[in-house]
C-alpha positions in Angstrom: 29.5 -42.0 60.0 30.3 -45.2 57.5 28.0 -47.8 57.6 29.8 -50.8 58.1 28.1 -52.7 55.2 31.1 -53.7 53.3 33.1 -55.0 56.7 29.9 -57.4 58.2 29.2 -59.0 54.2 33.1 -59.8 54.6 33.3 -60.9 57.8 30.3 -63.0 57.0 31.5 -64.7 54.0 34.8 -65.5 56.5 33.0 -67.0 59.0 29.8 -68.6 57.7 31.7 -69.8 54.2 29.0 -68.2 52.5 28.8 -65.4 49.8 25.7 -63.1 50.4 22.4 -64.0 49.3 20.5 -62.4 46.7 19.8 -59.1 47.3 20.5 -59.4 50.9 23.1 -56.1 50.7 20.0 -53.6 49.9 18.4 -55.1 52.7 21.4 -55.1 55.6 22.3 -51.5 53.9 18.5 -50.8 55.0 18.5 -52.4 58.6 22.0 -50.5 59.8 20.3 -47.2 58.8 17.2 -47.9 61.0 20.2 -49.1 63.7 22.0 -45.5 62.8 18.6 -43.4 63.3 17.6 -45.4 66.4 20.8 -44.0 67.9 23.8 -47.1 67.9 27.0 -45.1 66.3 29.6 -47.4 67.3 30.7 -48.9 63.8 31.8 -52.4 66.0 28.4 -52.9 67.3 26.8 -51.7 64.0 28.9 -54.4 62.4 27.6 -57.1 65.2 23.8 -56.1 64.3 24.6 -56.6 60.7 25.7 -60.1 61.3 23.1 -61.0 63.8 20.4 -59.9 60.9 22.5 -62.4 58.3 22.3 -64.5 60.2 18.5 -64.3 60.6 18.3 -64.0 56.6 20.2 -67.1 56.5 17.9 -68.9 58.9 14.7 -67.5 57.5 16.1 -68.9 53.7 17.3 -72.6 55.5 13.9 -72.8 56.8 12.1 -72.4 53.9 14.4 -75.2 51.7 
């Protein structure tokens, strides 16, 4: 099983024209795990999580500015 961690920060820079935040990679790294042990395996859904929860990172950060 990969983790598709590399594949959703690309994807995300494509689409949002946006580099990662700071330390944001840890934290995605950490959120597809707790995806992987509740039981999703599919690496295209795993990849759709992982944008969804940039996204939420990026709206959490917006919010605060």
């Amino acid at each position: 099983m990969i983790i598709p961690v590399e594949r959703t920060l690309n994807i995300y820079a494509a689409i949002a024209d946006r580099n990662e935040p700071e330390g944001v990679r840890d934290r995605l790294f950490r959120h597809l795990v707790r995806k992987v042990i509740e039981g999703e395996r599919d690496e295209n859904r795993l990849t759709v999580h992982g944008l969804a929860f940039l996204q939420r990172v990026r709206r959490e950060r917006d919010s605060r500015h």
